[in-house]
Structure formats: C-alpha cells, structure tokens
N, C-alpha and C positions, 0 to 999 in steps of 0.2 A: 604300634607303640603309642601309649598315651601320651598329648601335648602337654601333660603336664609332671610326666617321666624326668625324673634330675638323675636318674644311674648312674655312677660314672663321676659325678661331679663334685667339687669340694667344697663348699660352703662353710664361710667365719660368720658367726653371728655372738657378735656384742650381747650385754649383758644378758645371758640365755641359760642362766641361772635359773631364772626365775619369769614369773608371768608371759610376757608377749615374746619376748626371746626364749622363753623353756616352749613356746608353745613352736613358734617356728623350728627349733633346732628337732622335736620330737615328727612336726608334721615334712619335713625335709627329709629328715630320716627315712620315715615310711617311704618316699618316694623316692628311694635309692642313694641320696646324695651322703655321702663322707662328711661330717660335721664338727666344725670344732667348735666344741662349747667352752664361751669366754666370758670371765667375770673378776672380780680382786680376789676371789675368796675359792679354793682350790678343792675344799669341800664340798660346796655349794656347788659348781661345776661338776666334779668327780659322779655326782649323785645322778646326774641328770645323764651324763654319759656311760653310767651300769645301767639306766635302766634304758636307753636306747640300743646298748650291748645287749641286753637281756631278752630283746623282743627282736631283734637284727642280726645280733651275732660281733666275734670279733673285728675289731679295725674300721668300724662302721663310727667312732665315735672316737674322739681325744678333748682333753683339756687340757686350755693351755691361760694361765690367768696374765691378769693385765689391767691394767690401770687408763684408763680413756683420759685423765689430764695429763698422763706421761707421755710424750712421743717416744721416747726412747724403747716404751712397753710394748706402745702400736707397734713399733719397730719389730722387737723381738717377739709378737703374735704373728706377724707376717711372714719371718723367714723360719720359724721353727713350723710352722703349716705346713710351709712349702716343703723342711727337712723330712715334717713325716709325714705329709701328705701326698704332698706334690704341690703345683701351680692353683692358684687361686679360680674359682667358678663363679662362686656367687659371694658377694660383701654383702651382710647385715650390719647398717651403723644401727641399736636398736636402745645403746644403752648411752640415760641422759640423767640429770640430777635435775632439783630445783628447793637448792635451800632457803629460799625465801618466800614467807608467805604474808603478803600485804599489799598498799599501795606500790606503787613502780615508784610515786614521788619521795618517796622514805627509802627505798632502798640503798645500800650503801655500796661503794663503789667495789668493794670487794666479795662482795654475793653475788653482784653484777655482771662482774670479772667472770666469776667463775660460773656461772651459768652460760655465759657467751662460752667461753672456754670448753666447758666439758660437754656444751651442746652443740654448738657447731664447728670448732677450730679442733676438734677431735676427729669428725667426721671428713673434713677437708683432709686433716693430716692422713685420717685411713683409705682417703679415695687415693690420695697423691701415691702414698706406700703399694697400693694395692695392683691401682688402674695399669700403669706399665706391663705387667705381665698378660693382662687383658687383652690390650693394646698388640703386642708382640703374639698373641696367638689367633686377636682380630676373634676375640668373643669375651664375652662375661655381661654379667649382670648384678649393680648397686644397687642397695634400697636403702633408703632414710629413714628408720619412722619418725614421724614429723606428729601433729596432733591438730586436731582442728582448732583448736588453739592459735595456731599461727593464720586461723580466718576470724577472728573472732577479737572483742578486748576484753578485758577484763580489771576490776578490781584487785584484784586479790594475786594473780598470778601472772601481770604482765611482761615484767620481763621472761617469764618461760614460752610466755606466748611471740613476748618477738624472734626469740632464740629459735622457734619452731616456724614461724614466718623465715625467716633466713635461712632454715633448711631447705625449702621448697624450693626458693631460690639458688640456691649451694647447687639442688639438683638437675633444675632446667639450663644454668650456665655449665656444667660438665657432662649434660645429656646434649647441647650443643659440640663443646670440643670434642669430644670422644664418641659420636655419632657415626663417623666418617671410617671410623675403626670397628663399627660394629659392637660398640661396648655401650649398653643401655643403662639410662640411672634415671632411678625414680623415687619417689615419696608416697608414703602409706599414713595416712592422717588421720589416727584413730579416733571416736568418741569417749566417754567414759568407759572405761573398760573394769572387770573386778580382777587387779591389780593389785598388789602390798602398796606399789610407789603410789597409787591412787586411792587406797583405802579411807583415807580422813575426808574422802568425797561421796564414797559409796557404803562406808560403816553408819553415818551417822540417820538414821530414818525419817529426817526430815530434808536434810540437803540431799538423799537417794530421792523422793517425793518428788523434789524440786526437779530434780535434775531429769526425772522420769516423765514429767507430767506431761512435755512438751514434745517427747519423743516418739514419733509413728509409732514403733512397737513396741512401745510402751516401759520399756527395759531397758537394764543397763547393756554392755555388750561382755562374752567372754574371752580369753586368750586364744581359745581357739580358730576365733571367728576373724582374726585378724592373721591368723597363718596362712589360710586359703588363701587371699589377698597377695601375701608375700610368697606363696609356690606359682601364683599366676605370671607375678613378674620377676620370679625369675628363670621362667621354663620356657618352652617353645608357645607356650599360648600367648604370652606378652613378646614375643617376638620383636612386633611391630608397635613397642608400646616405649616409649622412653620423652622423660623432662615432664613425666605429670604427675602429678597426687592424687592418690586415689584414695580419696576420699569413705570411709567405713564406722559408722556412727548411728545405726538403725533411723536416718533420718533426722536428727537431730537441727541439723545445718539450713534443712530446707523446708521447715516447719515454718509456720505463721505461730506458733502457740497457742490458738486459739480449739485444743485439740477437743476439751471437754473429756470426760472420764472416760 
C-alpha cells in the first residue's frame, strides 16, 4: 500500500470550488479519499464533484455549501458530512478572503474585522467543530493553507499577511494539544500560485516579471503543485509530521534576489 493511499477516508476541503481547494479535493480524490467539496456557491461545488464522480465513480464525491464567516454553516458542513459520509479524516481550512488592498495603516476597522474573521476565527471554529471526533477515534489530520505571506511584510496586503502569520500559529498551538491524541495539524504556505483569488498578482506582466524574477524557478507556481503538499500531510507519509508549515513557493522565500536572468 502506498504511503500516500487516503482509501477509505473522508476529507472536507474549504473553498474547493476553485484553484488550490478544486486542486486538492480532485488530487485526494484520485488517492481514494470521499470528498466533500465546499464553497457558498452550490454550483461551483456541484461541478467539481461531477467531475470527480465522472473519473471515480458514485459516492466518491458530495457538496455541501457554507459560508466560512458563519459558524452556524461550519456547523451544519460538519454534521451533514458526517450524515452522509461518515466521521471526519482529513480538514482542509483552504478557504480565506482579503478585501482590502493597501497600506495596513489606512485600513478600516471592518475589512480588518473581517479578514481576521474569515481567516483565522473560521479556521479555529472548524478545527474546534471538527478535531472531537478525531480525538475520540485517536486519528485525523488538519491542514491550514497559510501563504508565505504570513513570513514575509508587505505594503499592500498586510493585514492578510498577519491573518496568515496567525494561522501558522493557530497550527502549532493545536498540533501541540491534540498531539497526545494522535491528531496532526499543519500549515501549507504557498507562494504565488495561478489562482482567480490571486489573478490581479499574476494577470498583470509586469507585477508577473516582478514577482518571477527572484524566484529559483523562475515561475509562478500551479494548483496542482500545492495538492501534493496537502496529500503528504495528510496521509501516512506525514505521519510524523505535525505543528509545521511547509512551506511551497518555487524558492522564493530563500532567494537573495540577486538571481540575474
């Protein structure tokens, strides 16, 4: 059996509509696991669970939509899974907003709000809802996506960036408590990725240049390349792997800039 087999397993992954969540729920898929793809939009969702049906077969796939600033919604994504799934395996918190794009010092207290909100006080509320049944079978495994962002400052996007720094954290304070239970929780810290939510980073061919130039391999990064990542922890290969960010960015992070063409 390969280590990196999810058969058997039930995996929720947040906004997996689209980009880095459509990428995970289709590469989980492949590798056995029952998936429920979750987004606000039941459409969006629907599309992505025909076509994981269409290449896997019945019951391999459900949508179930939801709202990440509702707990109420977390709420009812957690036990209608478990109605027709079963017991939770693997949590995907994957899905994050950032409606503000500027100085941090101009921000206003309610783009603020809610960027702390639907980035990390979503994620807490879905481990809290989640982790229990984890705990009680003494297995599972959380993943954050977080962004390198939260290593990093910025102009233009920092509070999304602190919001992604307090995920990291989110992860190593409940891969401590729930250690002892055998219940793993990690962080996955992508670089620029070719993304919709990231598009106004990667559309534009001068901020692509920019953002390329510095990067060992020279490129931006795809959805895909960020699934691998998230089937490692959360399969038996990441076994012994909980409270770190694993960091996936072609390099970006650990450049000097001084790359030259």
């Amino acid at each position: 059996m390969s280590l990196f087999d999810l058969t058997g397993k039930v995996a929720v992954i947040t906004g997996s509509s689209r980009g880095i969540g459509r990428a995970i729920a289709l590469r989980m898929a492949e590798q056995g696991a029952r998936v429920v793809v979750s987004s606000r939009k039941l459409d969006a969702c629907q599309a992505v669970v025909d076509e994981i049906v269409a290449t896997h077969g019945a019951g391999r796939a459900t949508a179930i939509t939801a709202s990440i600033s509702s707990k109420d919604e977390l709420a009812r994504l957690v036990q209608q899974t478990n109605d027709q799934l079963g017991p939770i395996d693997i949590l995907v918190c994957n899905a994050a907003s950032n409606p503000y794009y500027g100085p941090l010092a101009e921000i206003t207290d309610d783009q603020f709000r809610k960027i702390m909100d639907n980035n990390i006080l979503s994620n807490h509320w879905l481990v809290q809802l989640t982790a229990p049944q984890m705990i009680a079978r003494r297995d599972g495994a959380i993943i954050i996506v977080s962004s390198i962002g939260g290593l990093k400052g910025s102009p233009v996007i920092g509070a999304y960036n602190v919001s992604k720094a307090a995920d990291m954290q989110l992860a190593r304070n409940y891969a401590v408590e729930y250690g002892r239970h055998n219940v793993r929780v990690n962080c996955i810290a992508p670089g620029l990725i070719r993304t919709d939510f990231a598009r106004a980073l990667w559309e534009n061919p001068a901020t692509l240049k920019a953002a390329t130039s510095t990067t060992p391999l020279k490129r931006i990064g795809e959805p895909d390349e960020i699934a691998g990542a998230a089937i490692f922890l959360a399969s038996d290969a990441g076994r012994f792997t909980t409270g770190q960010t694993l960091v996936v960015d072609g390099g970006v992070t650990i450049s000097s800039g001084a790359l030259g063409d």
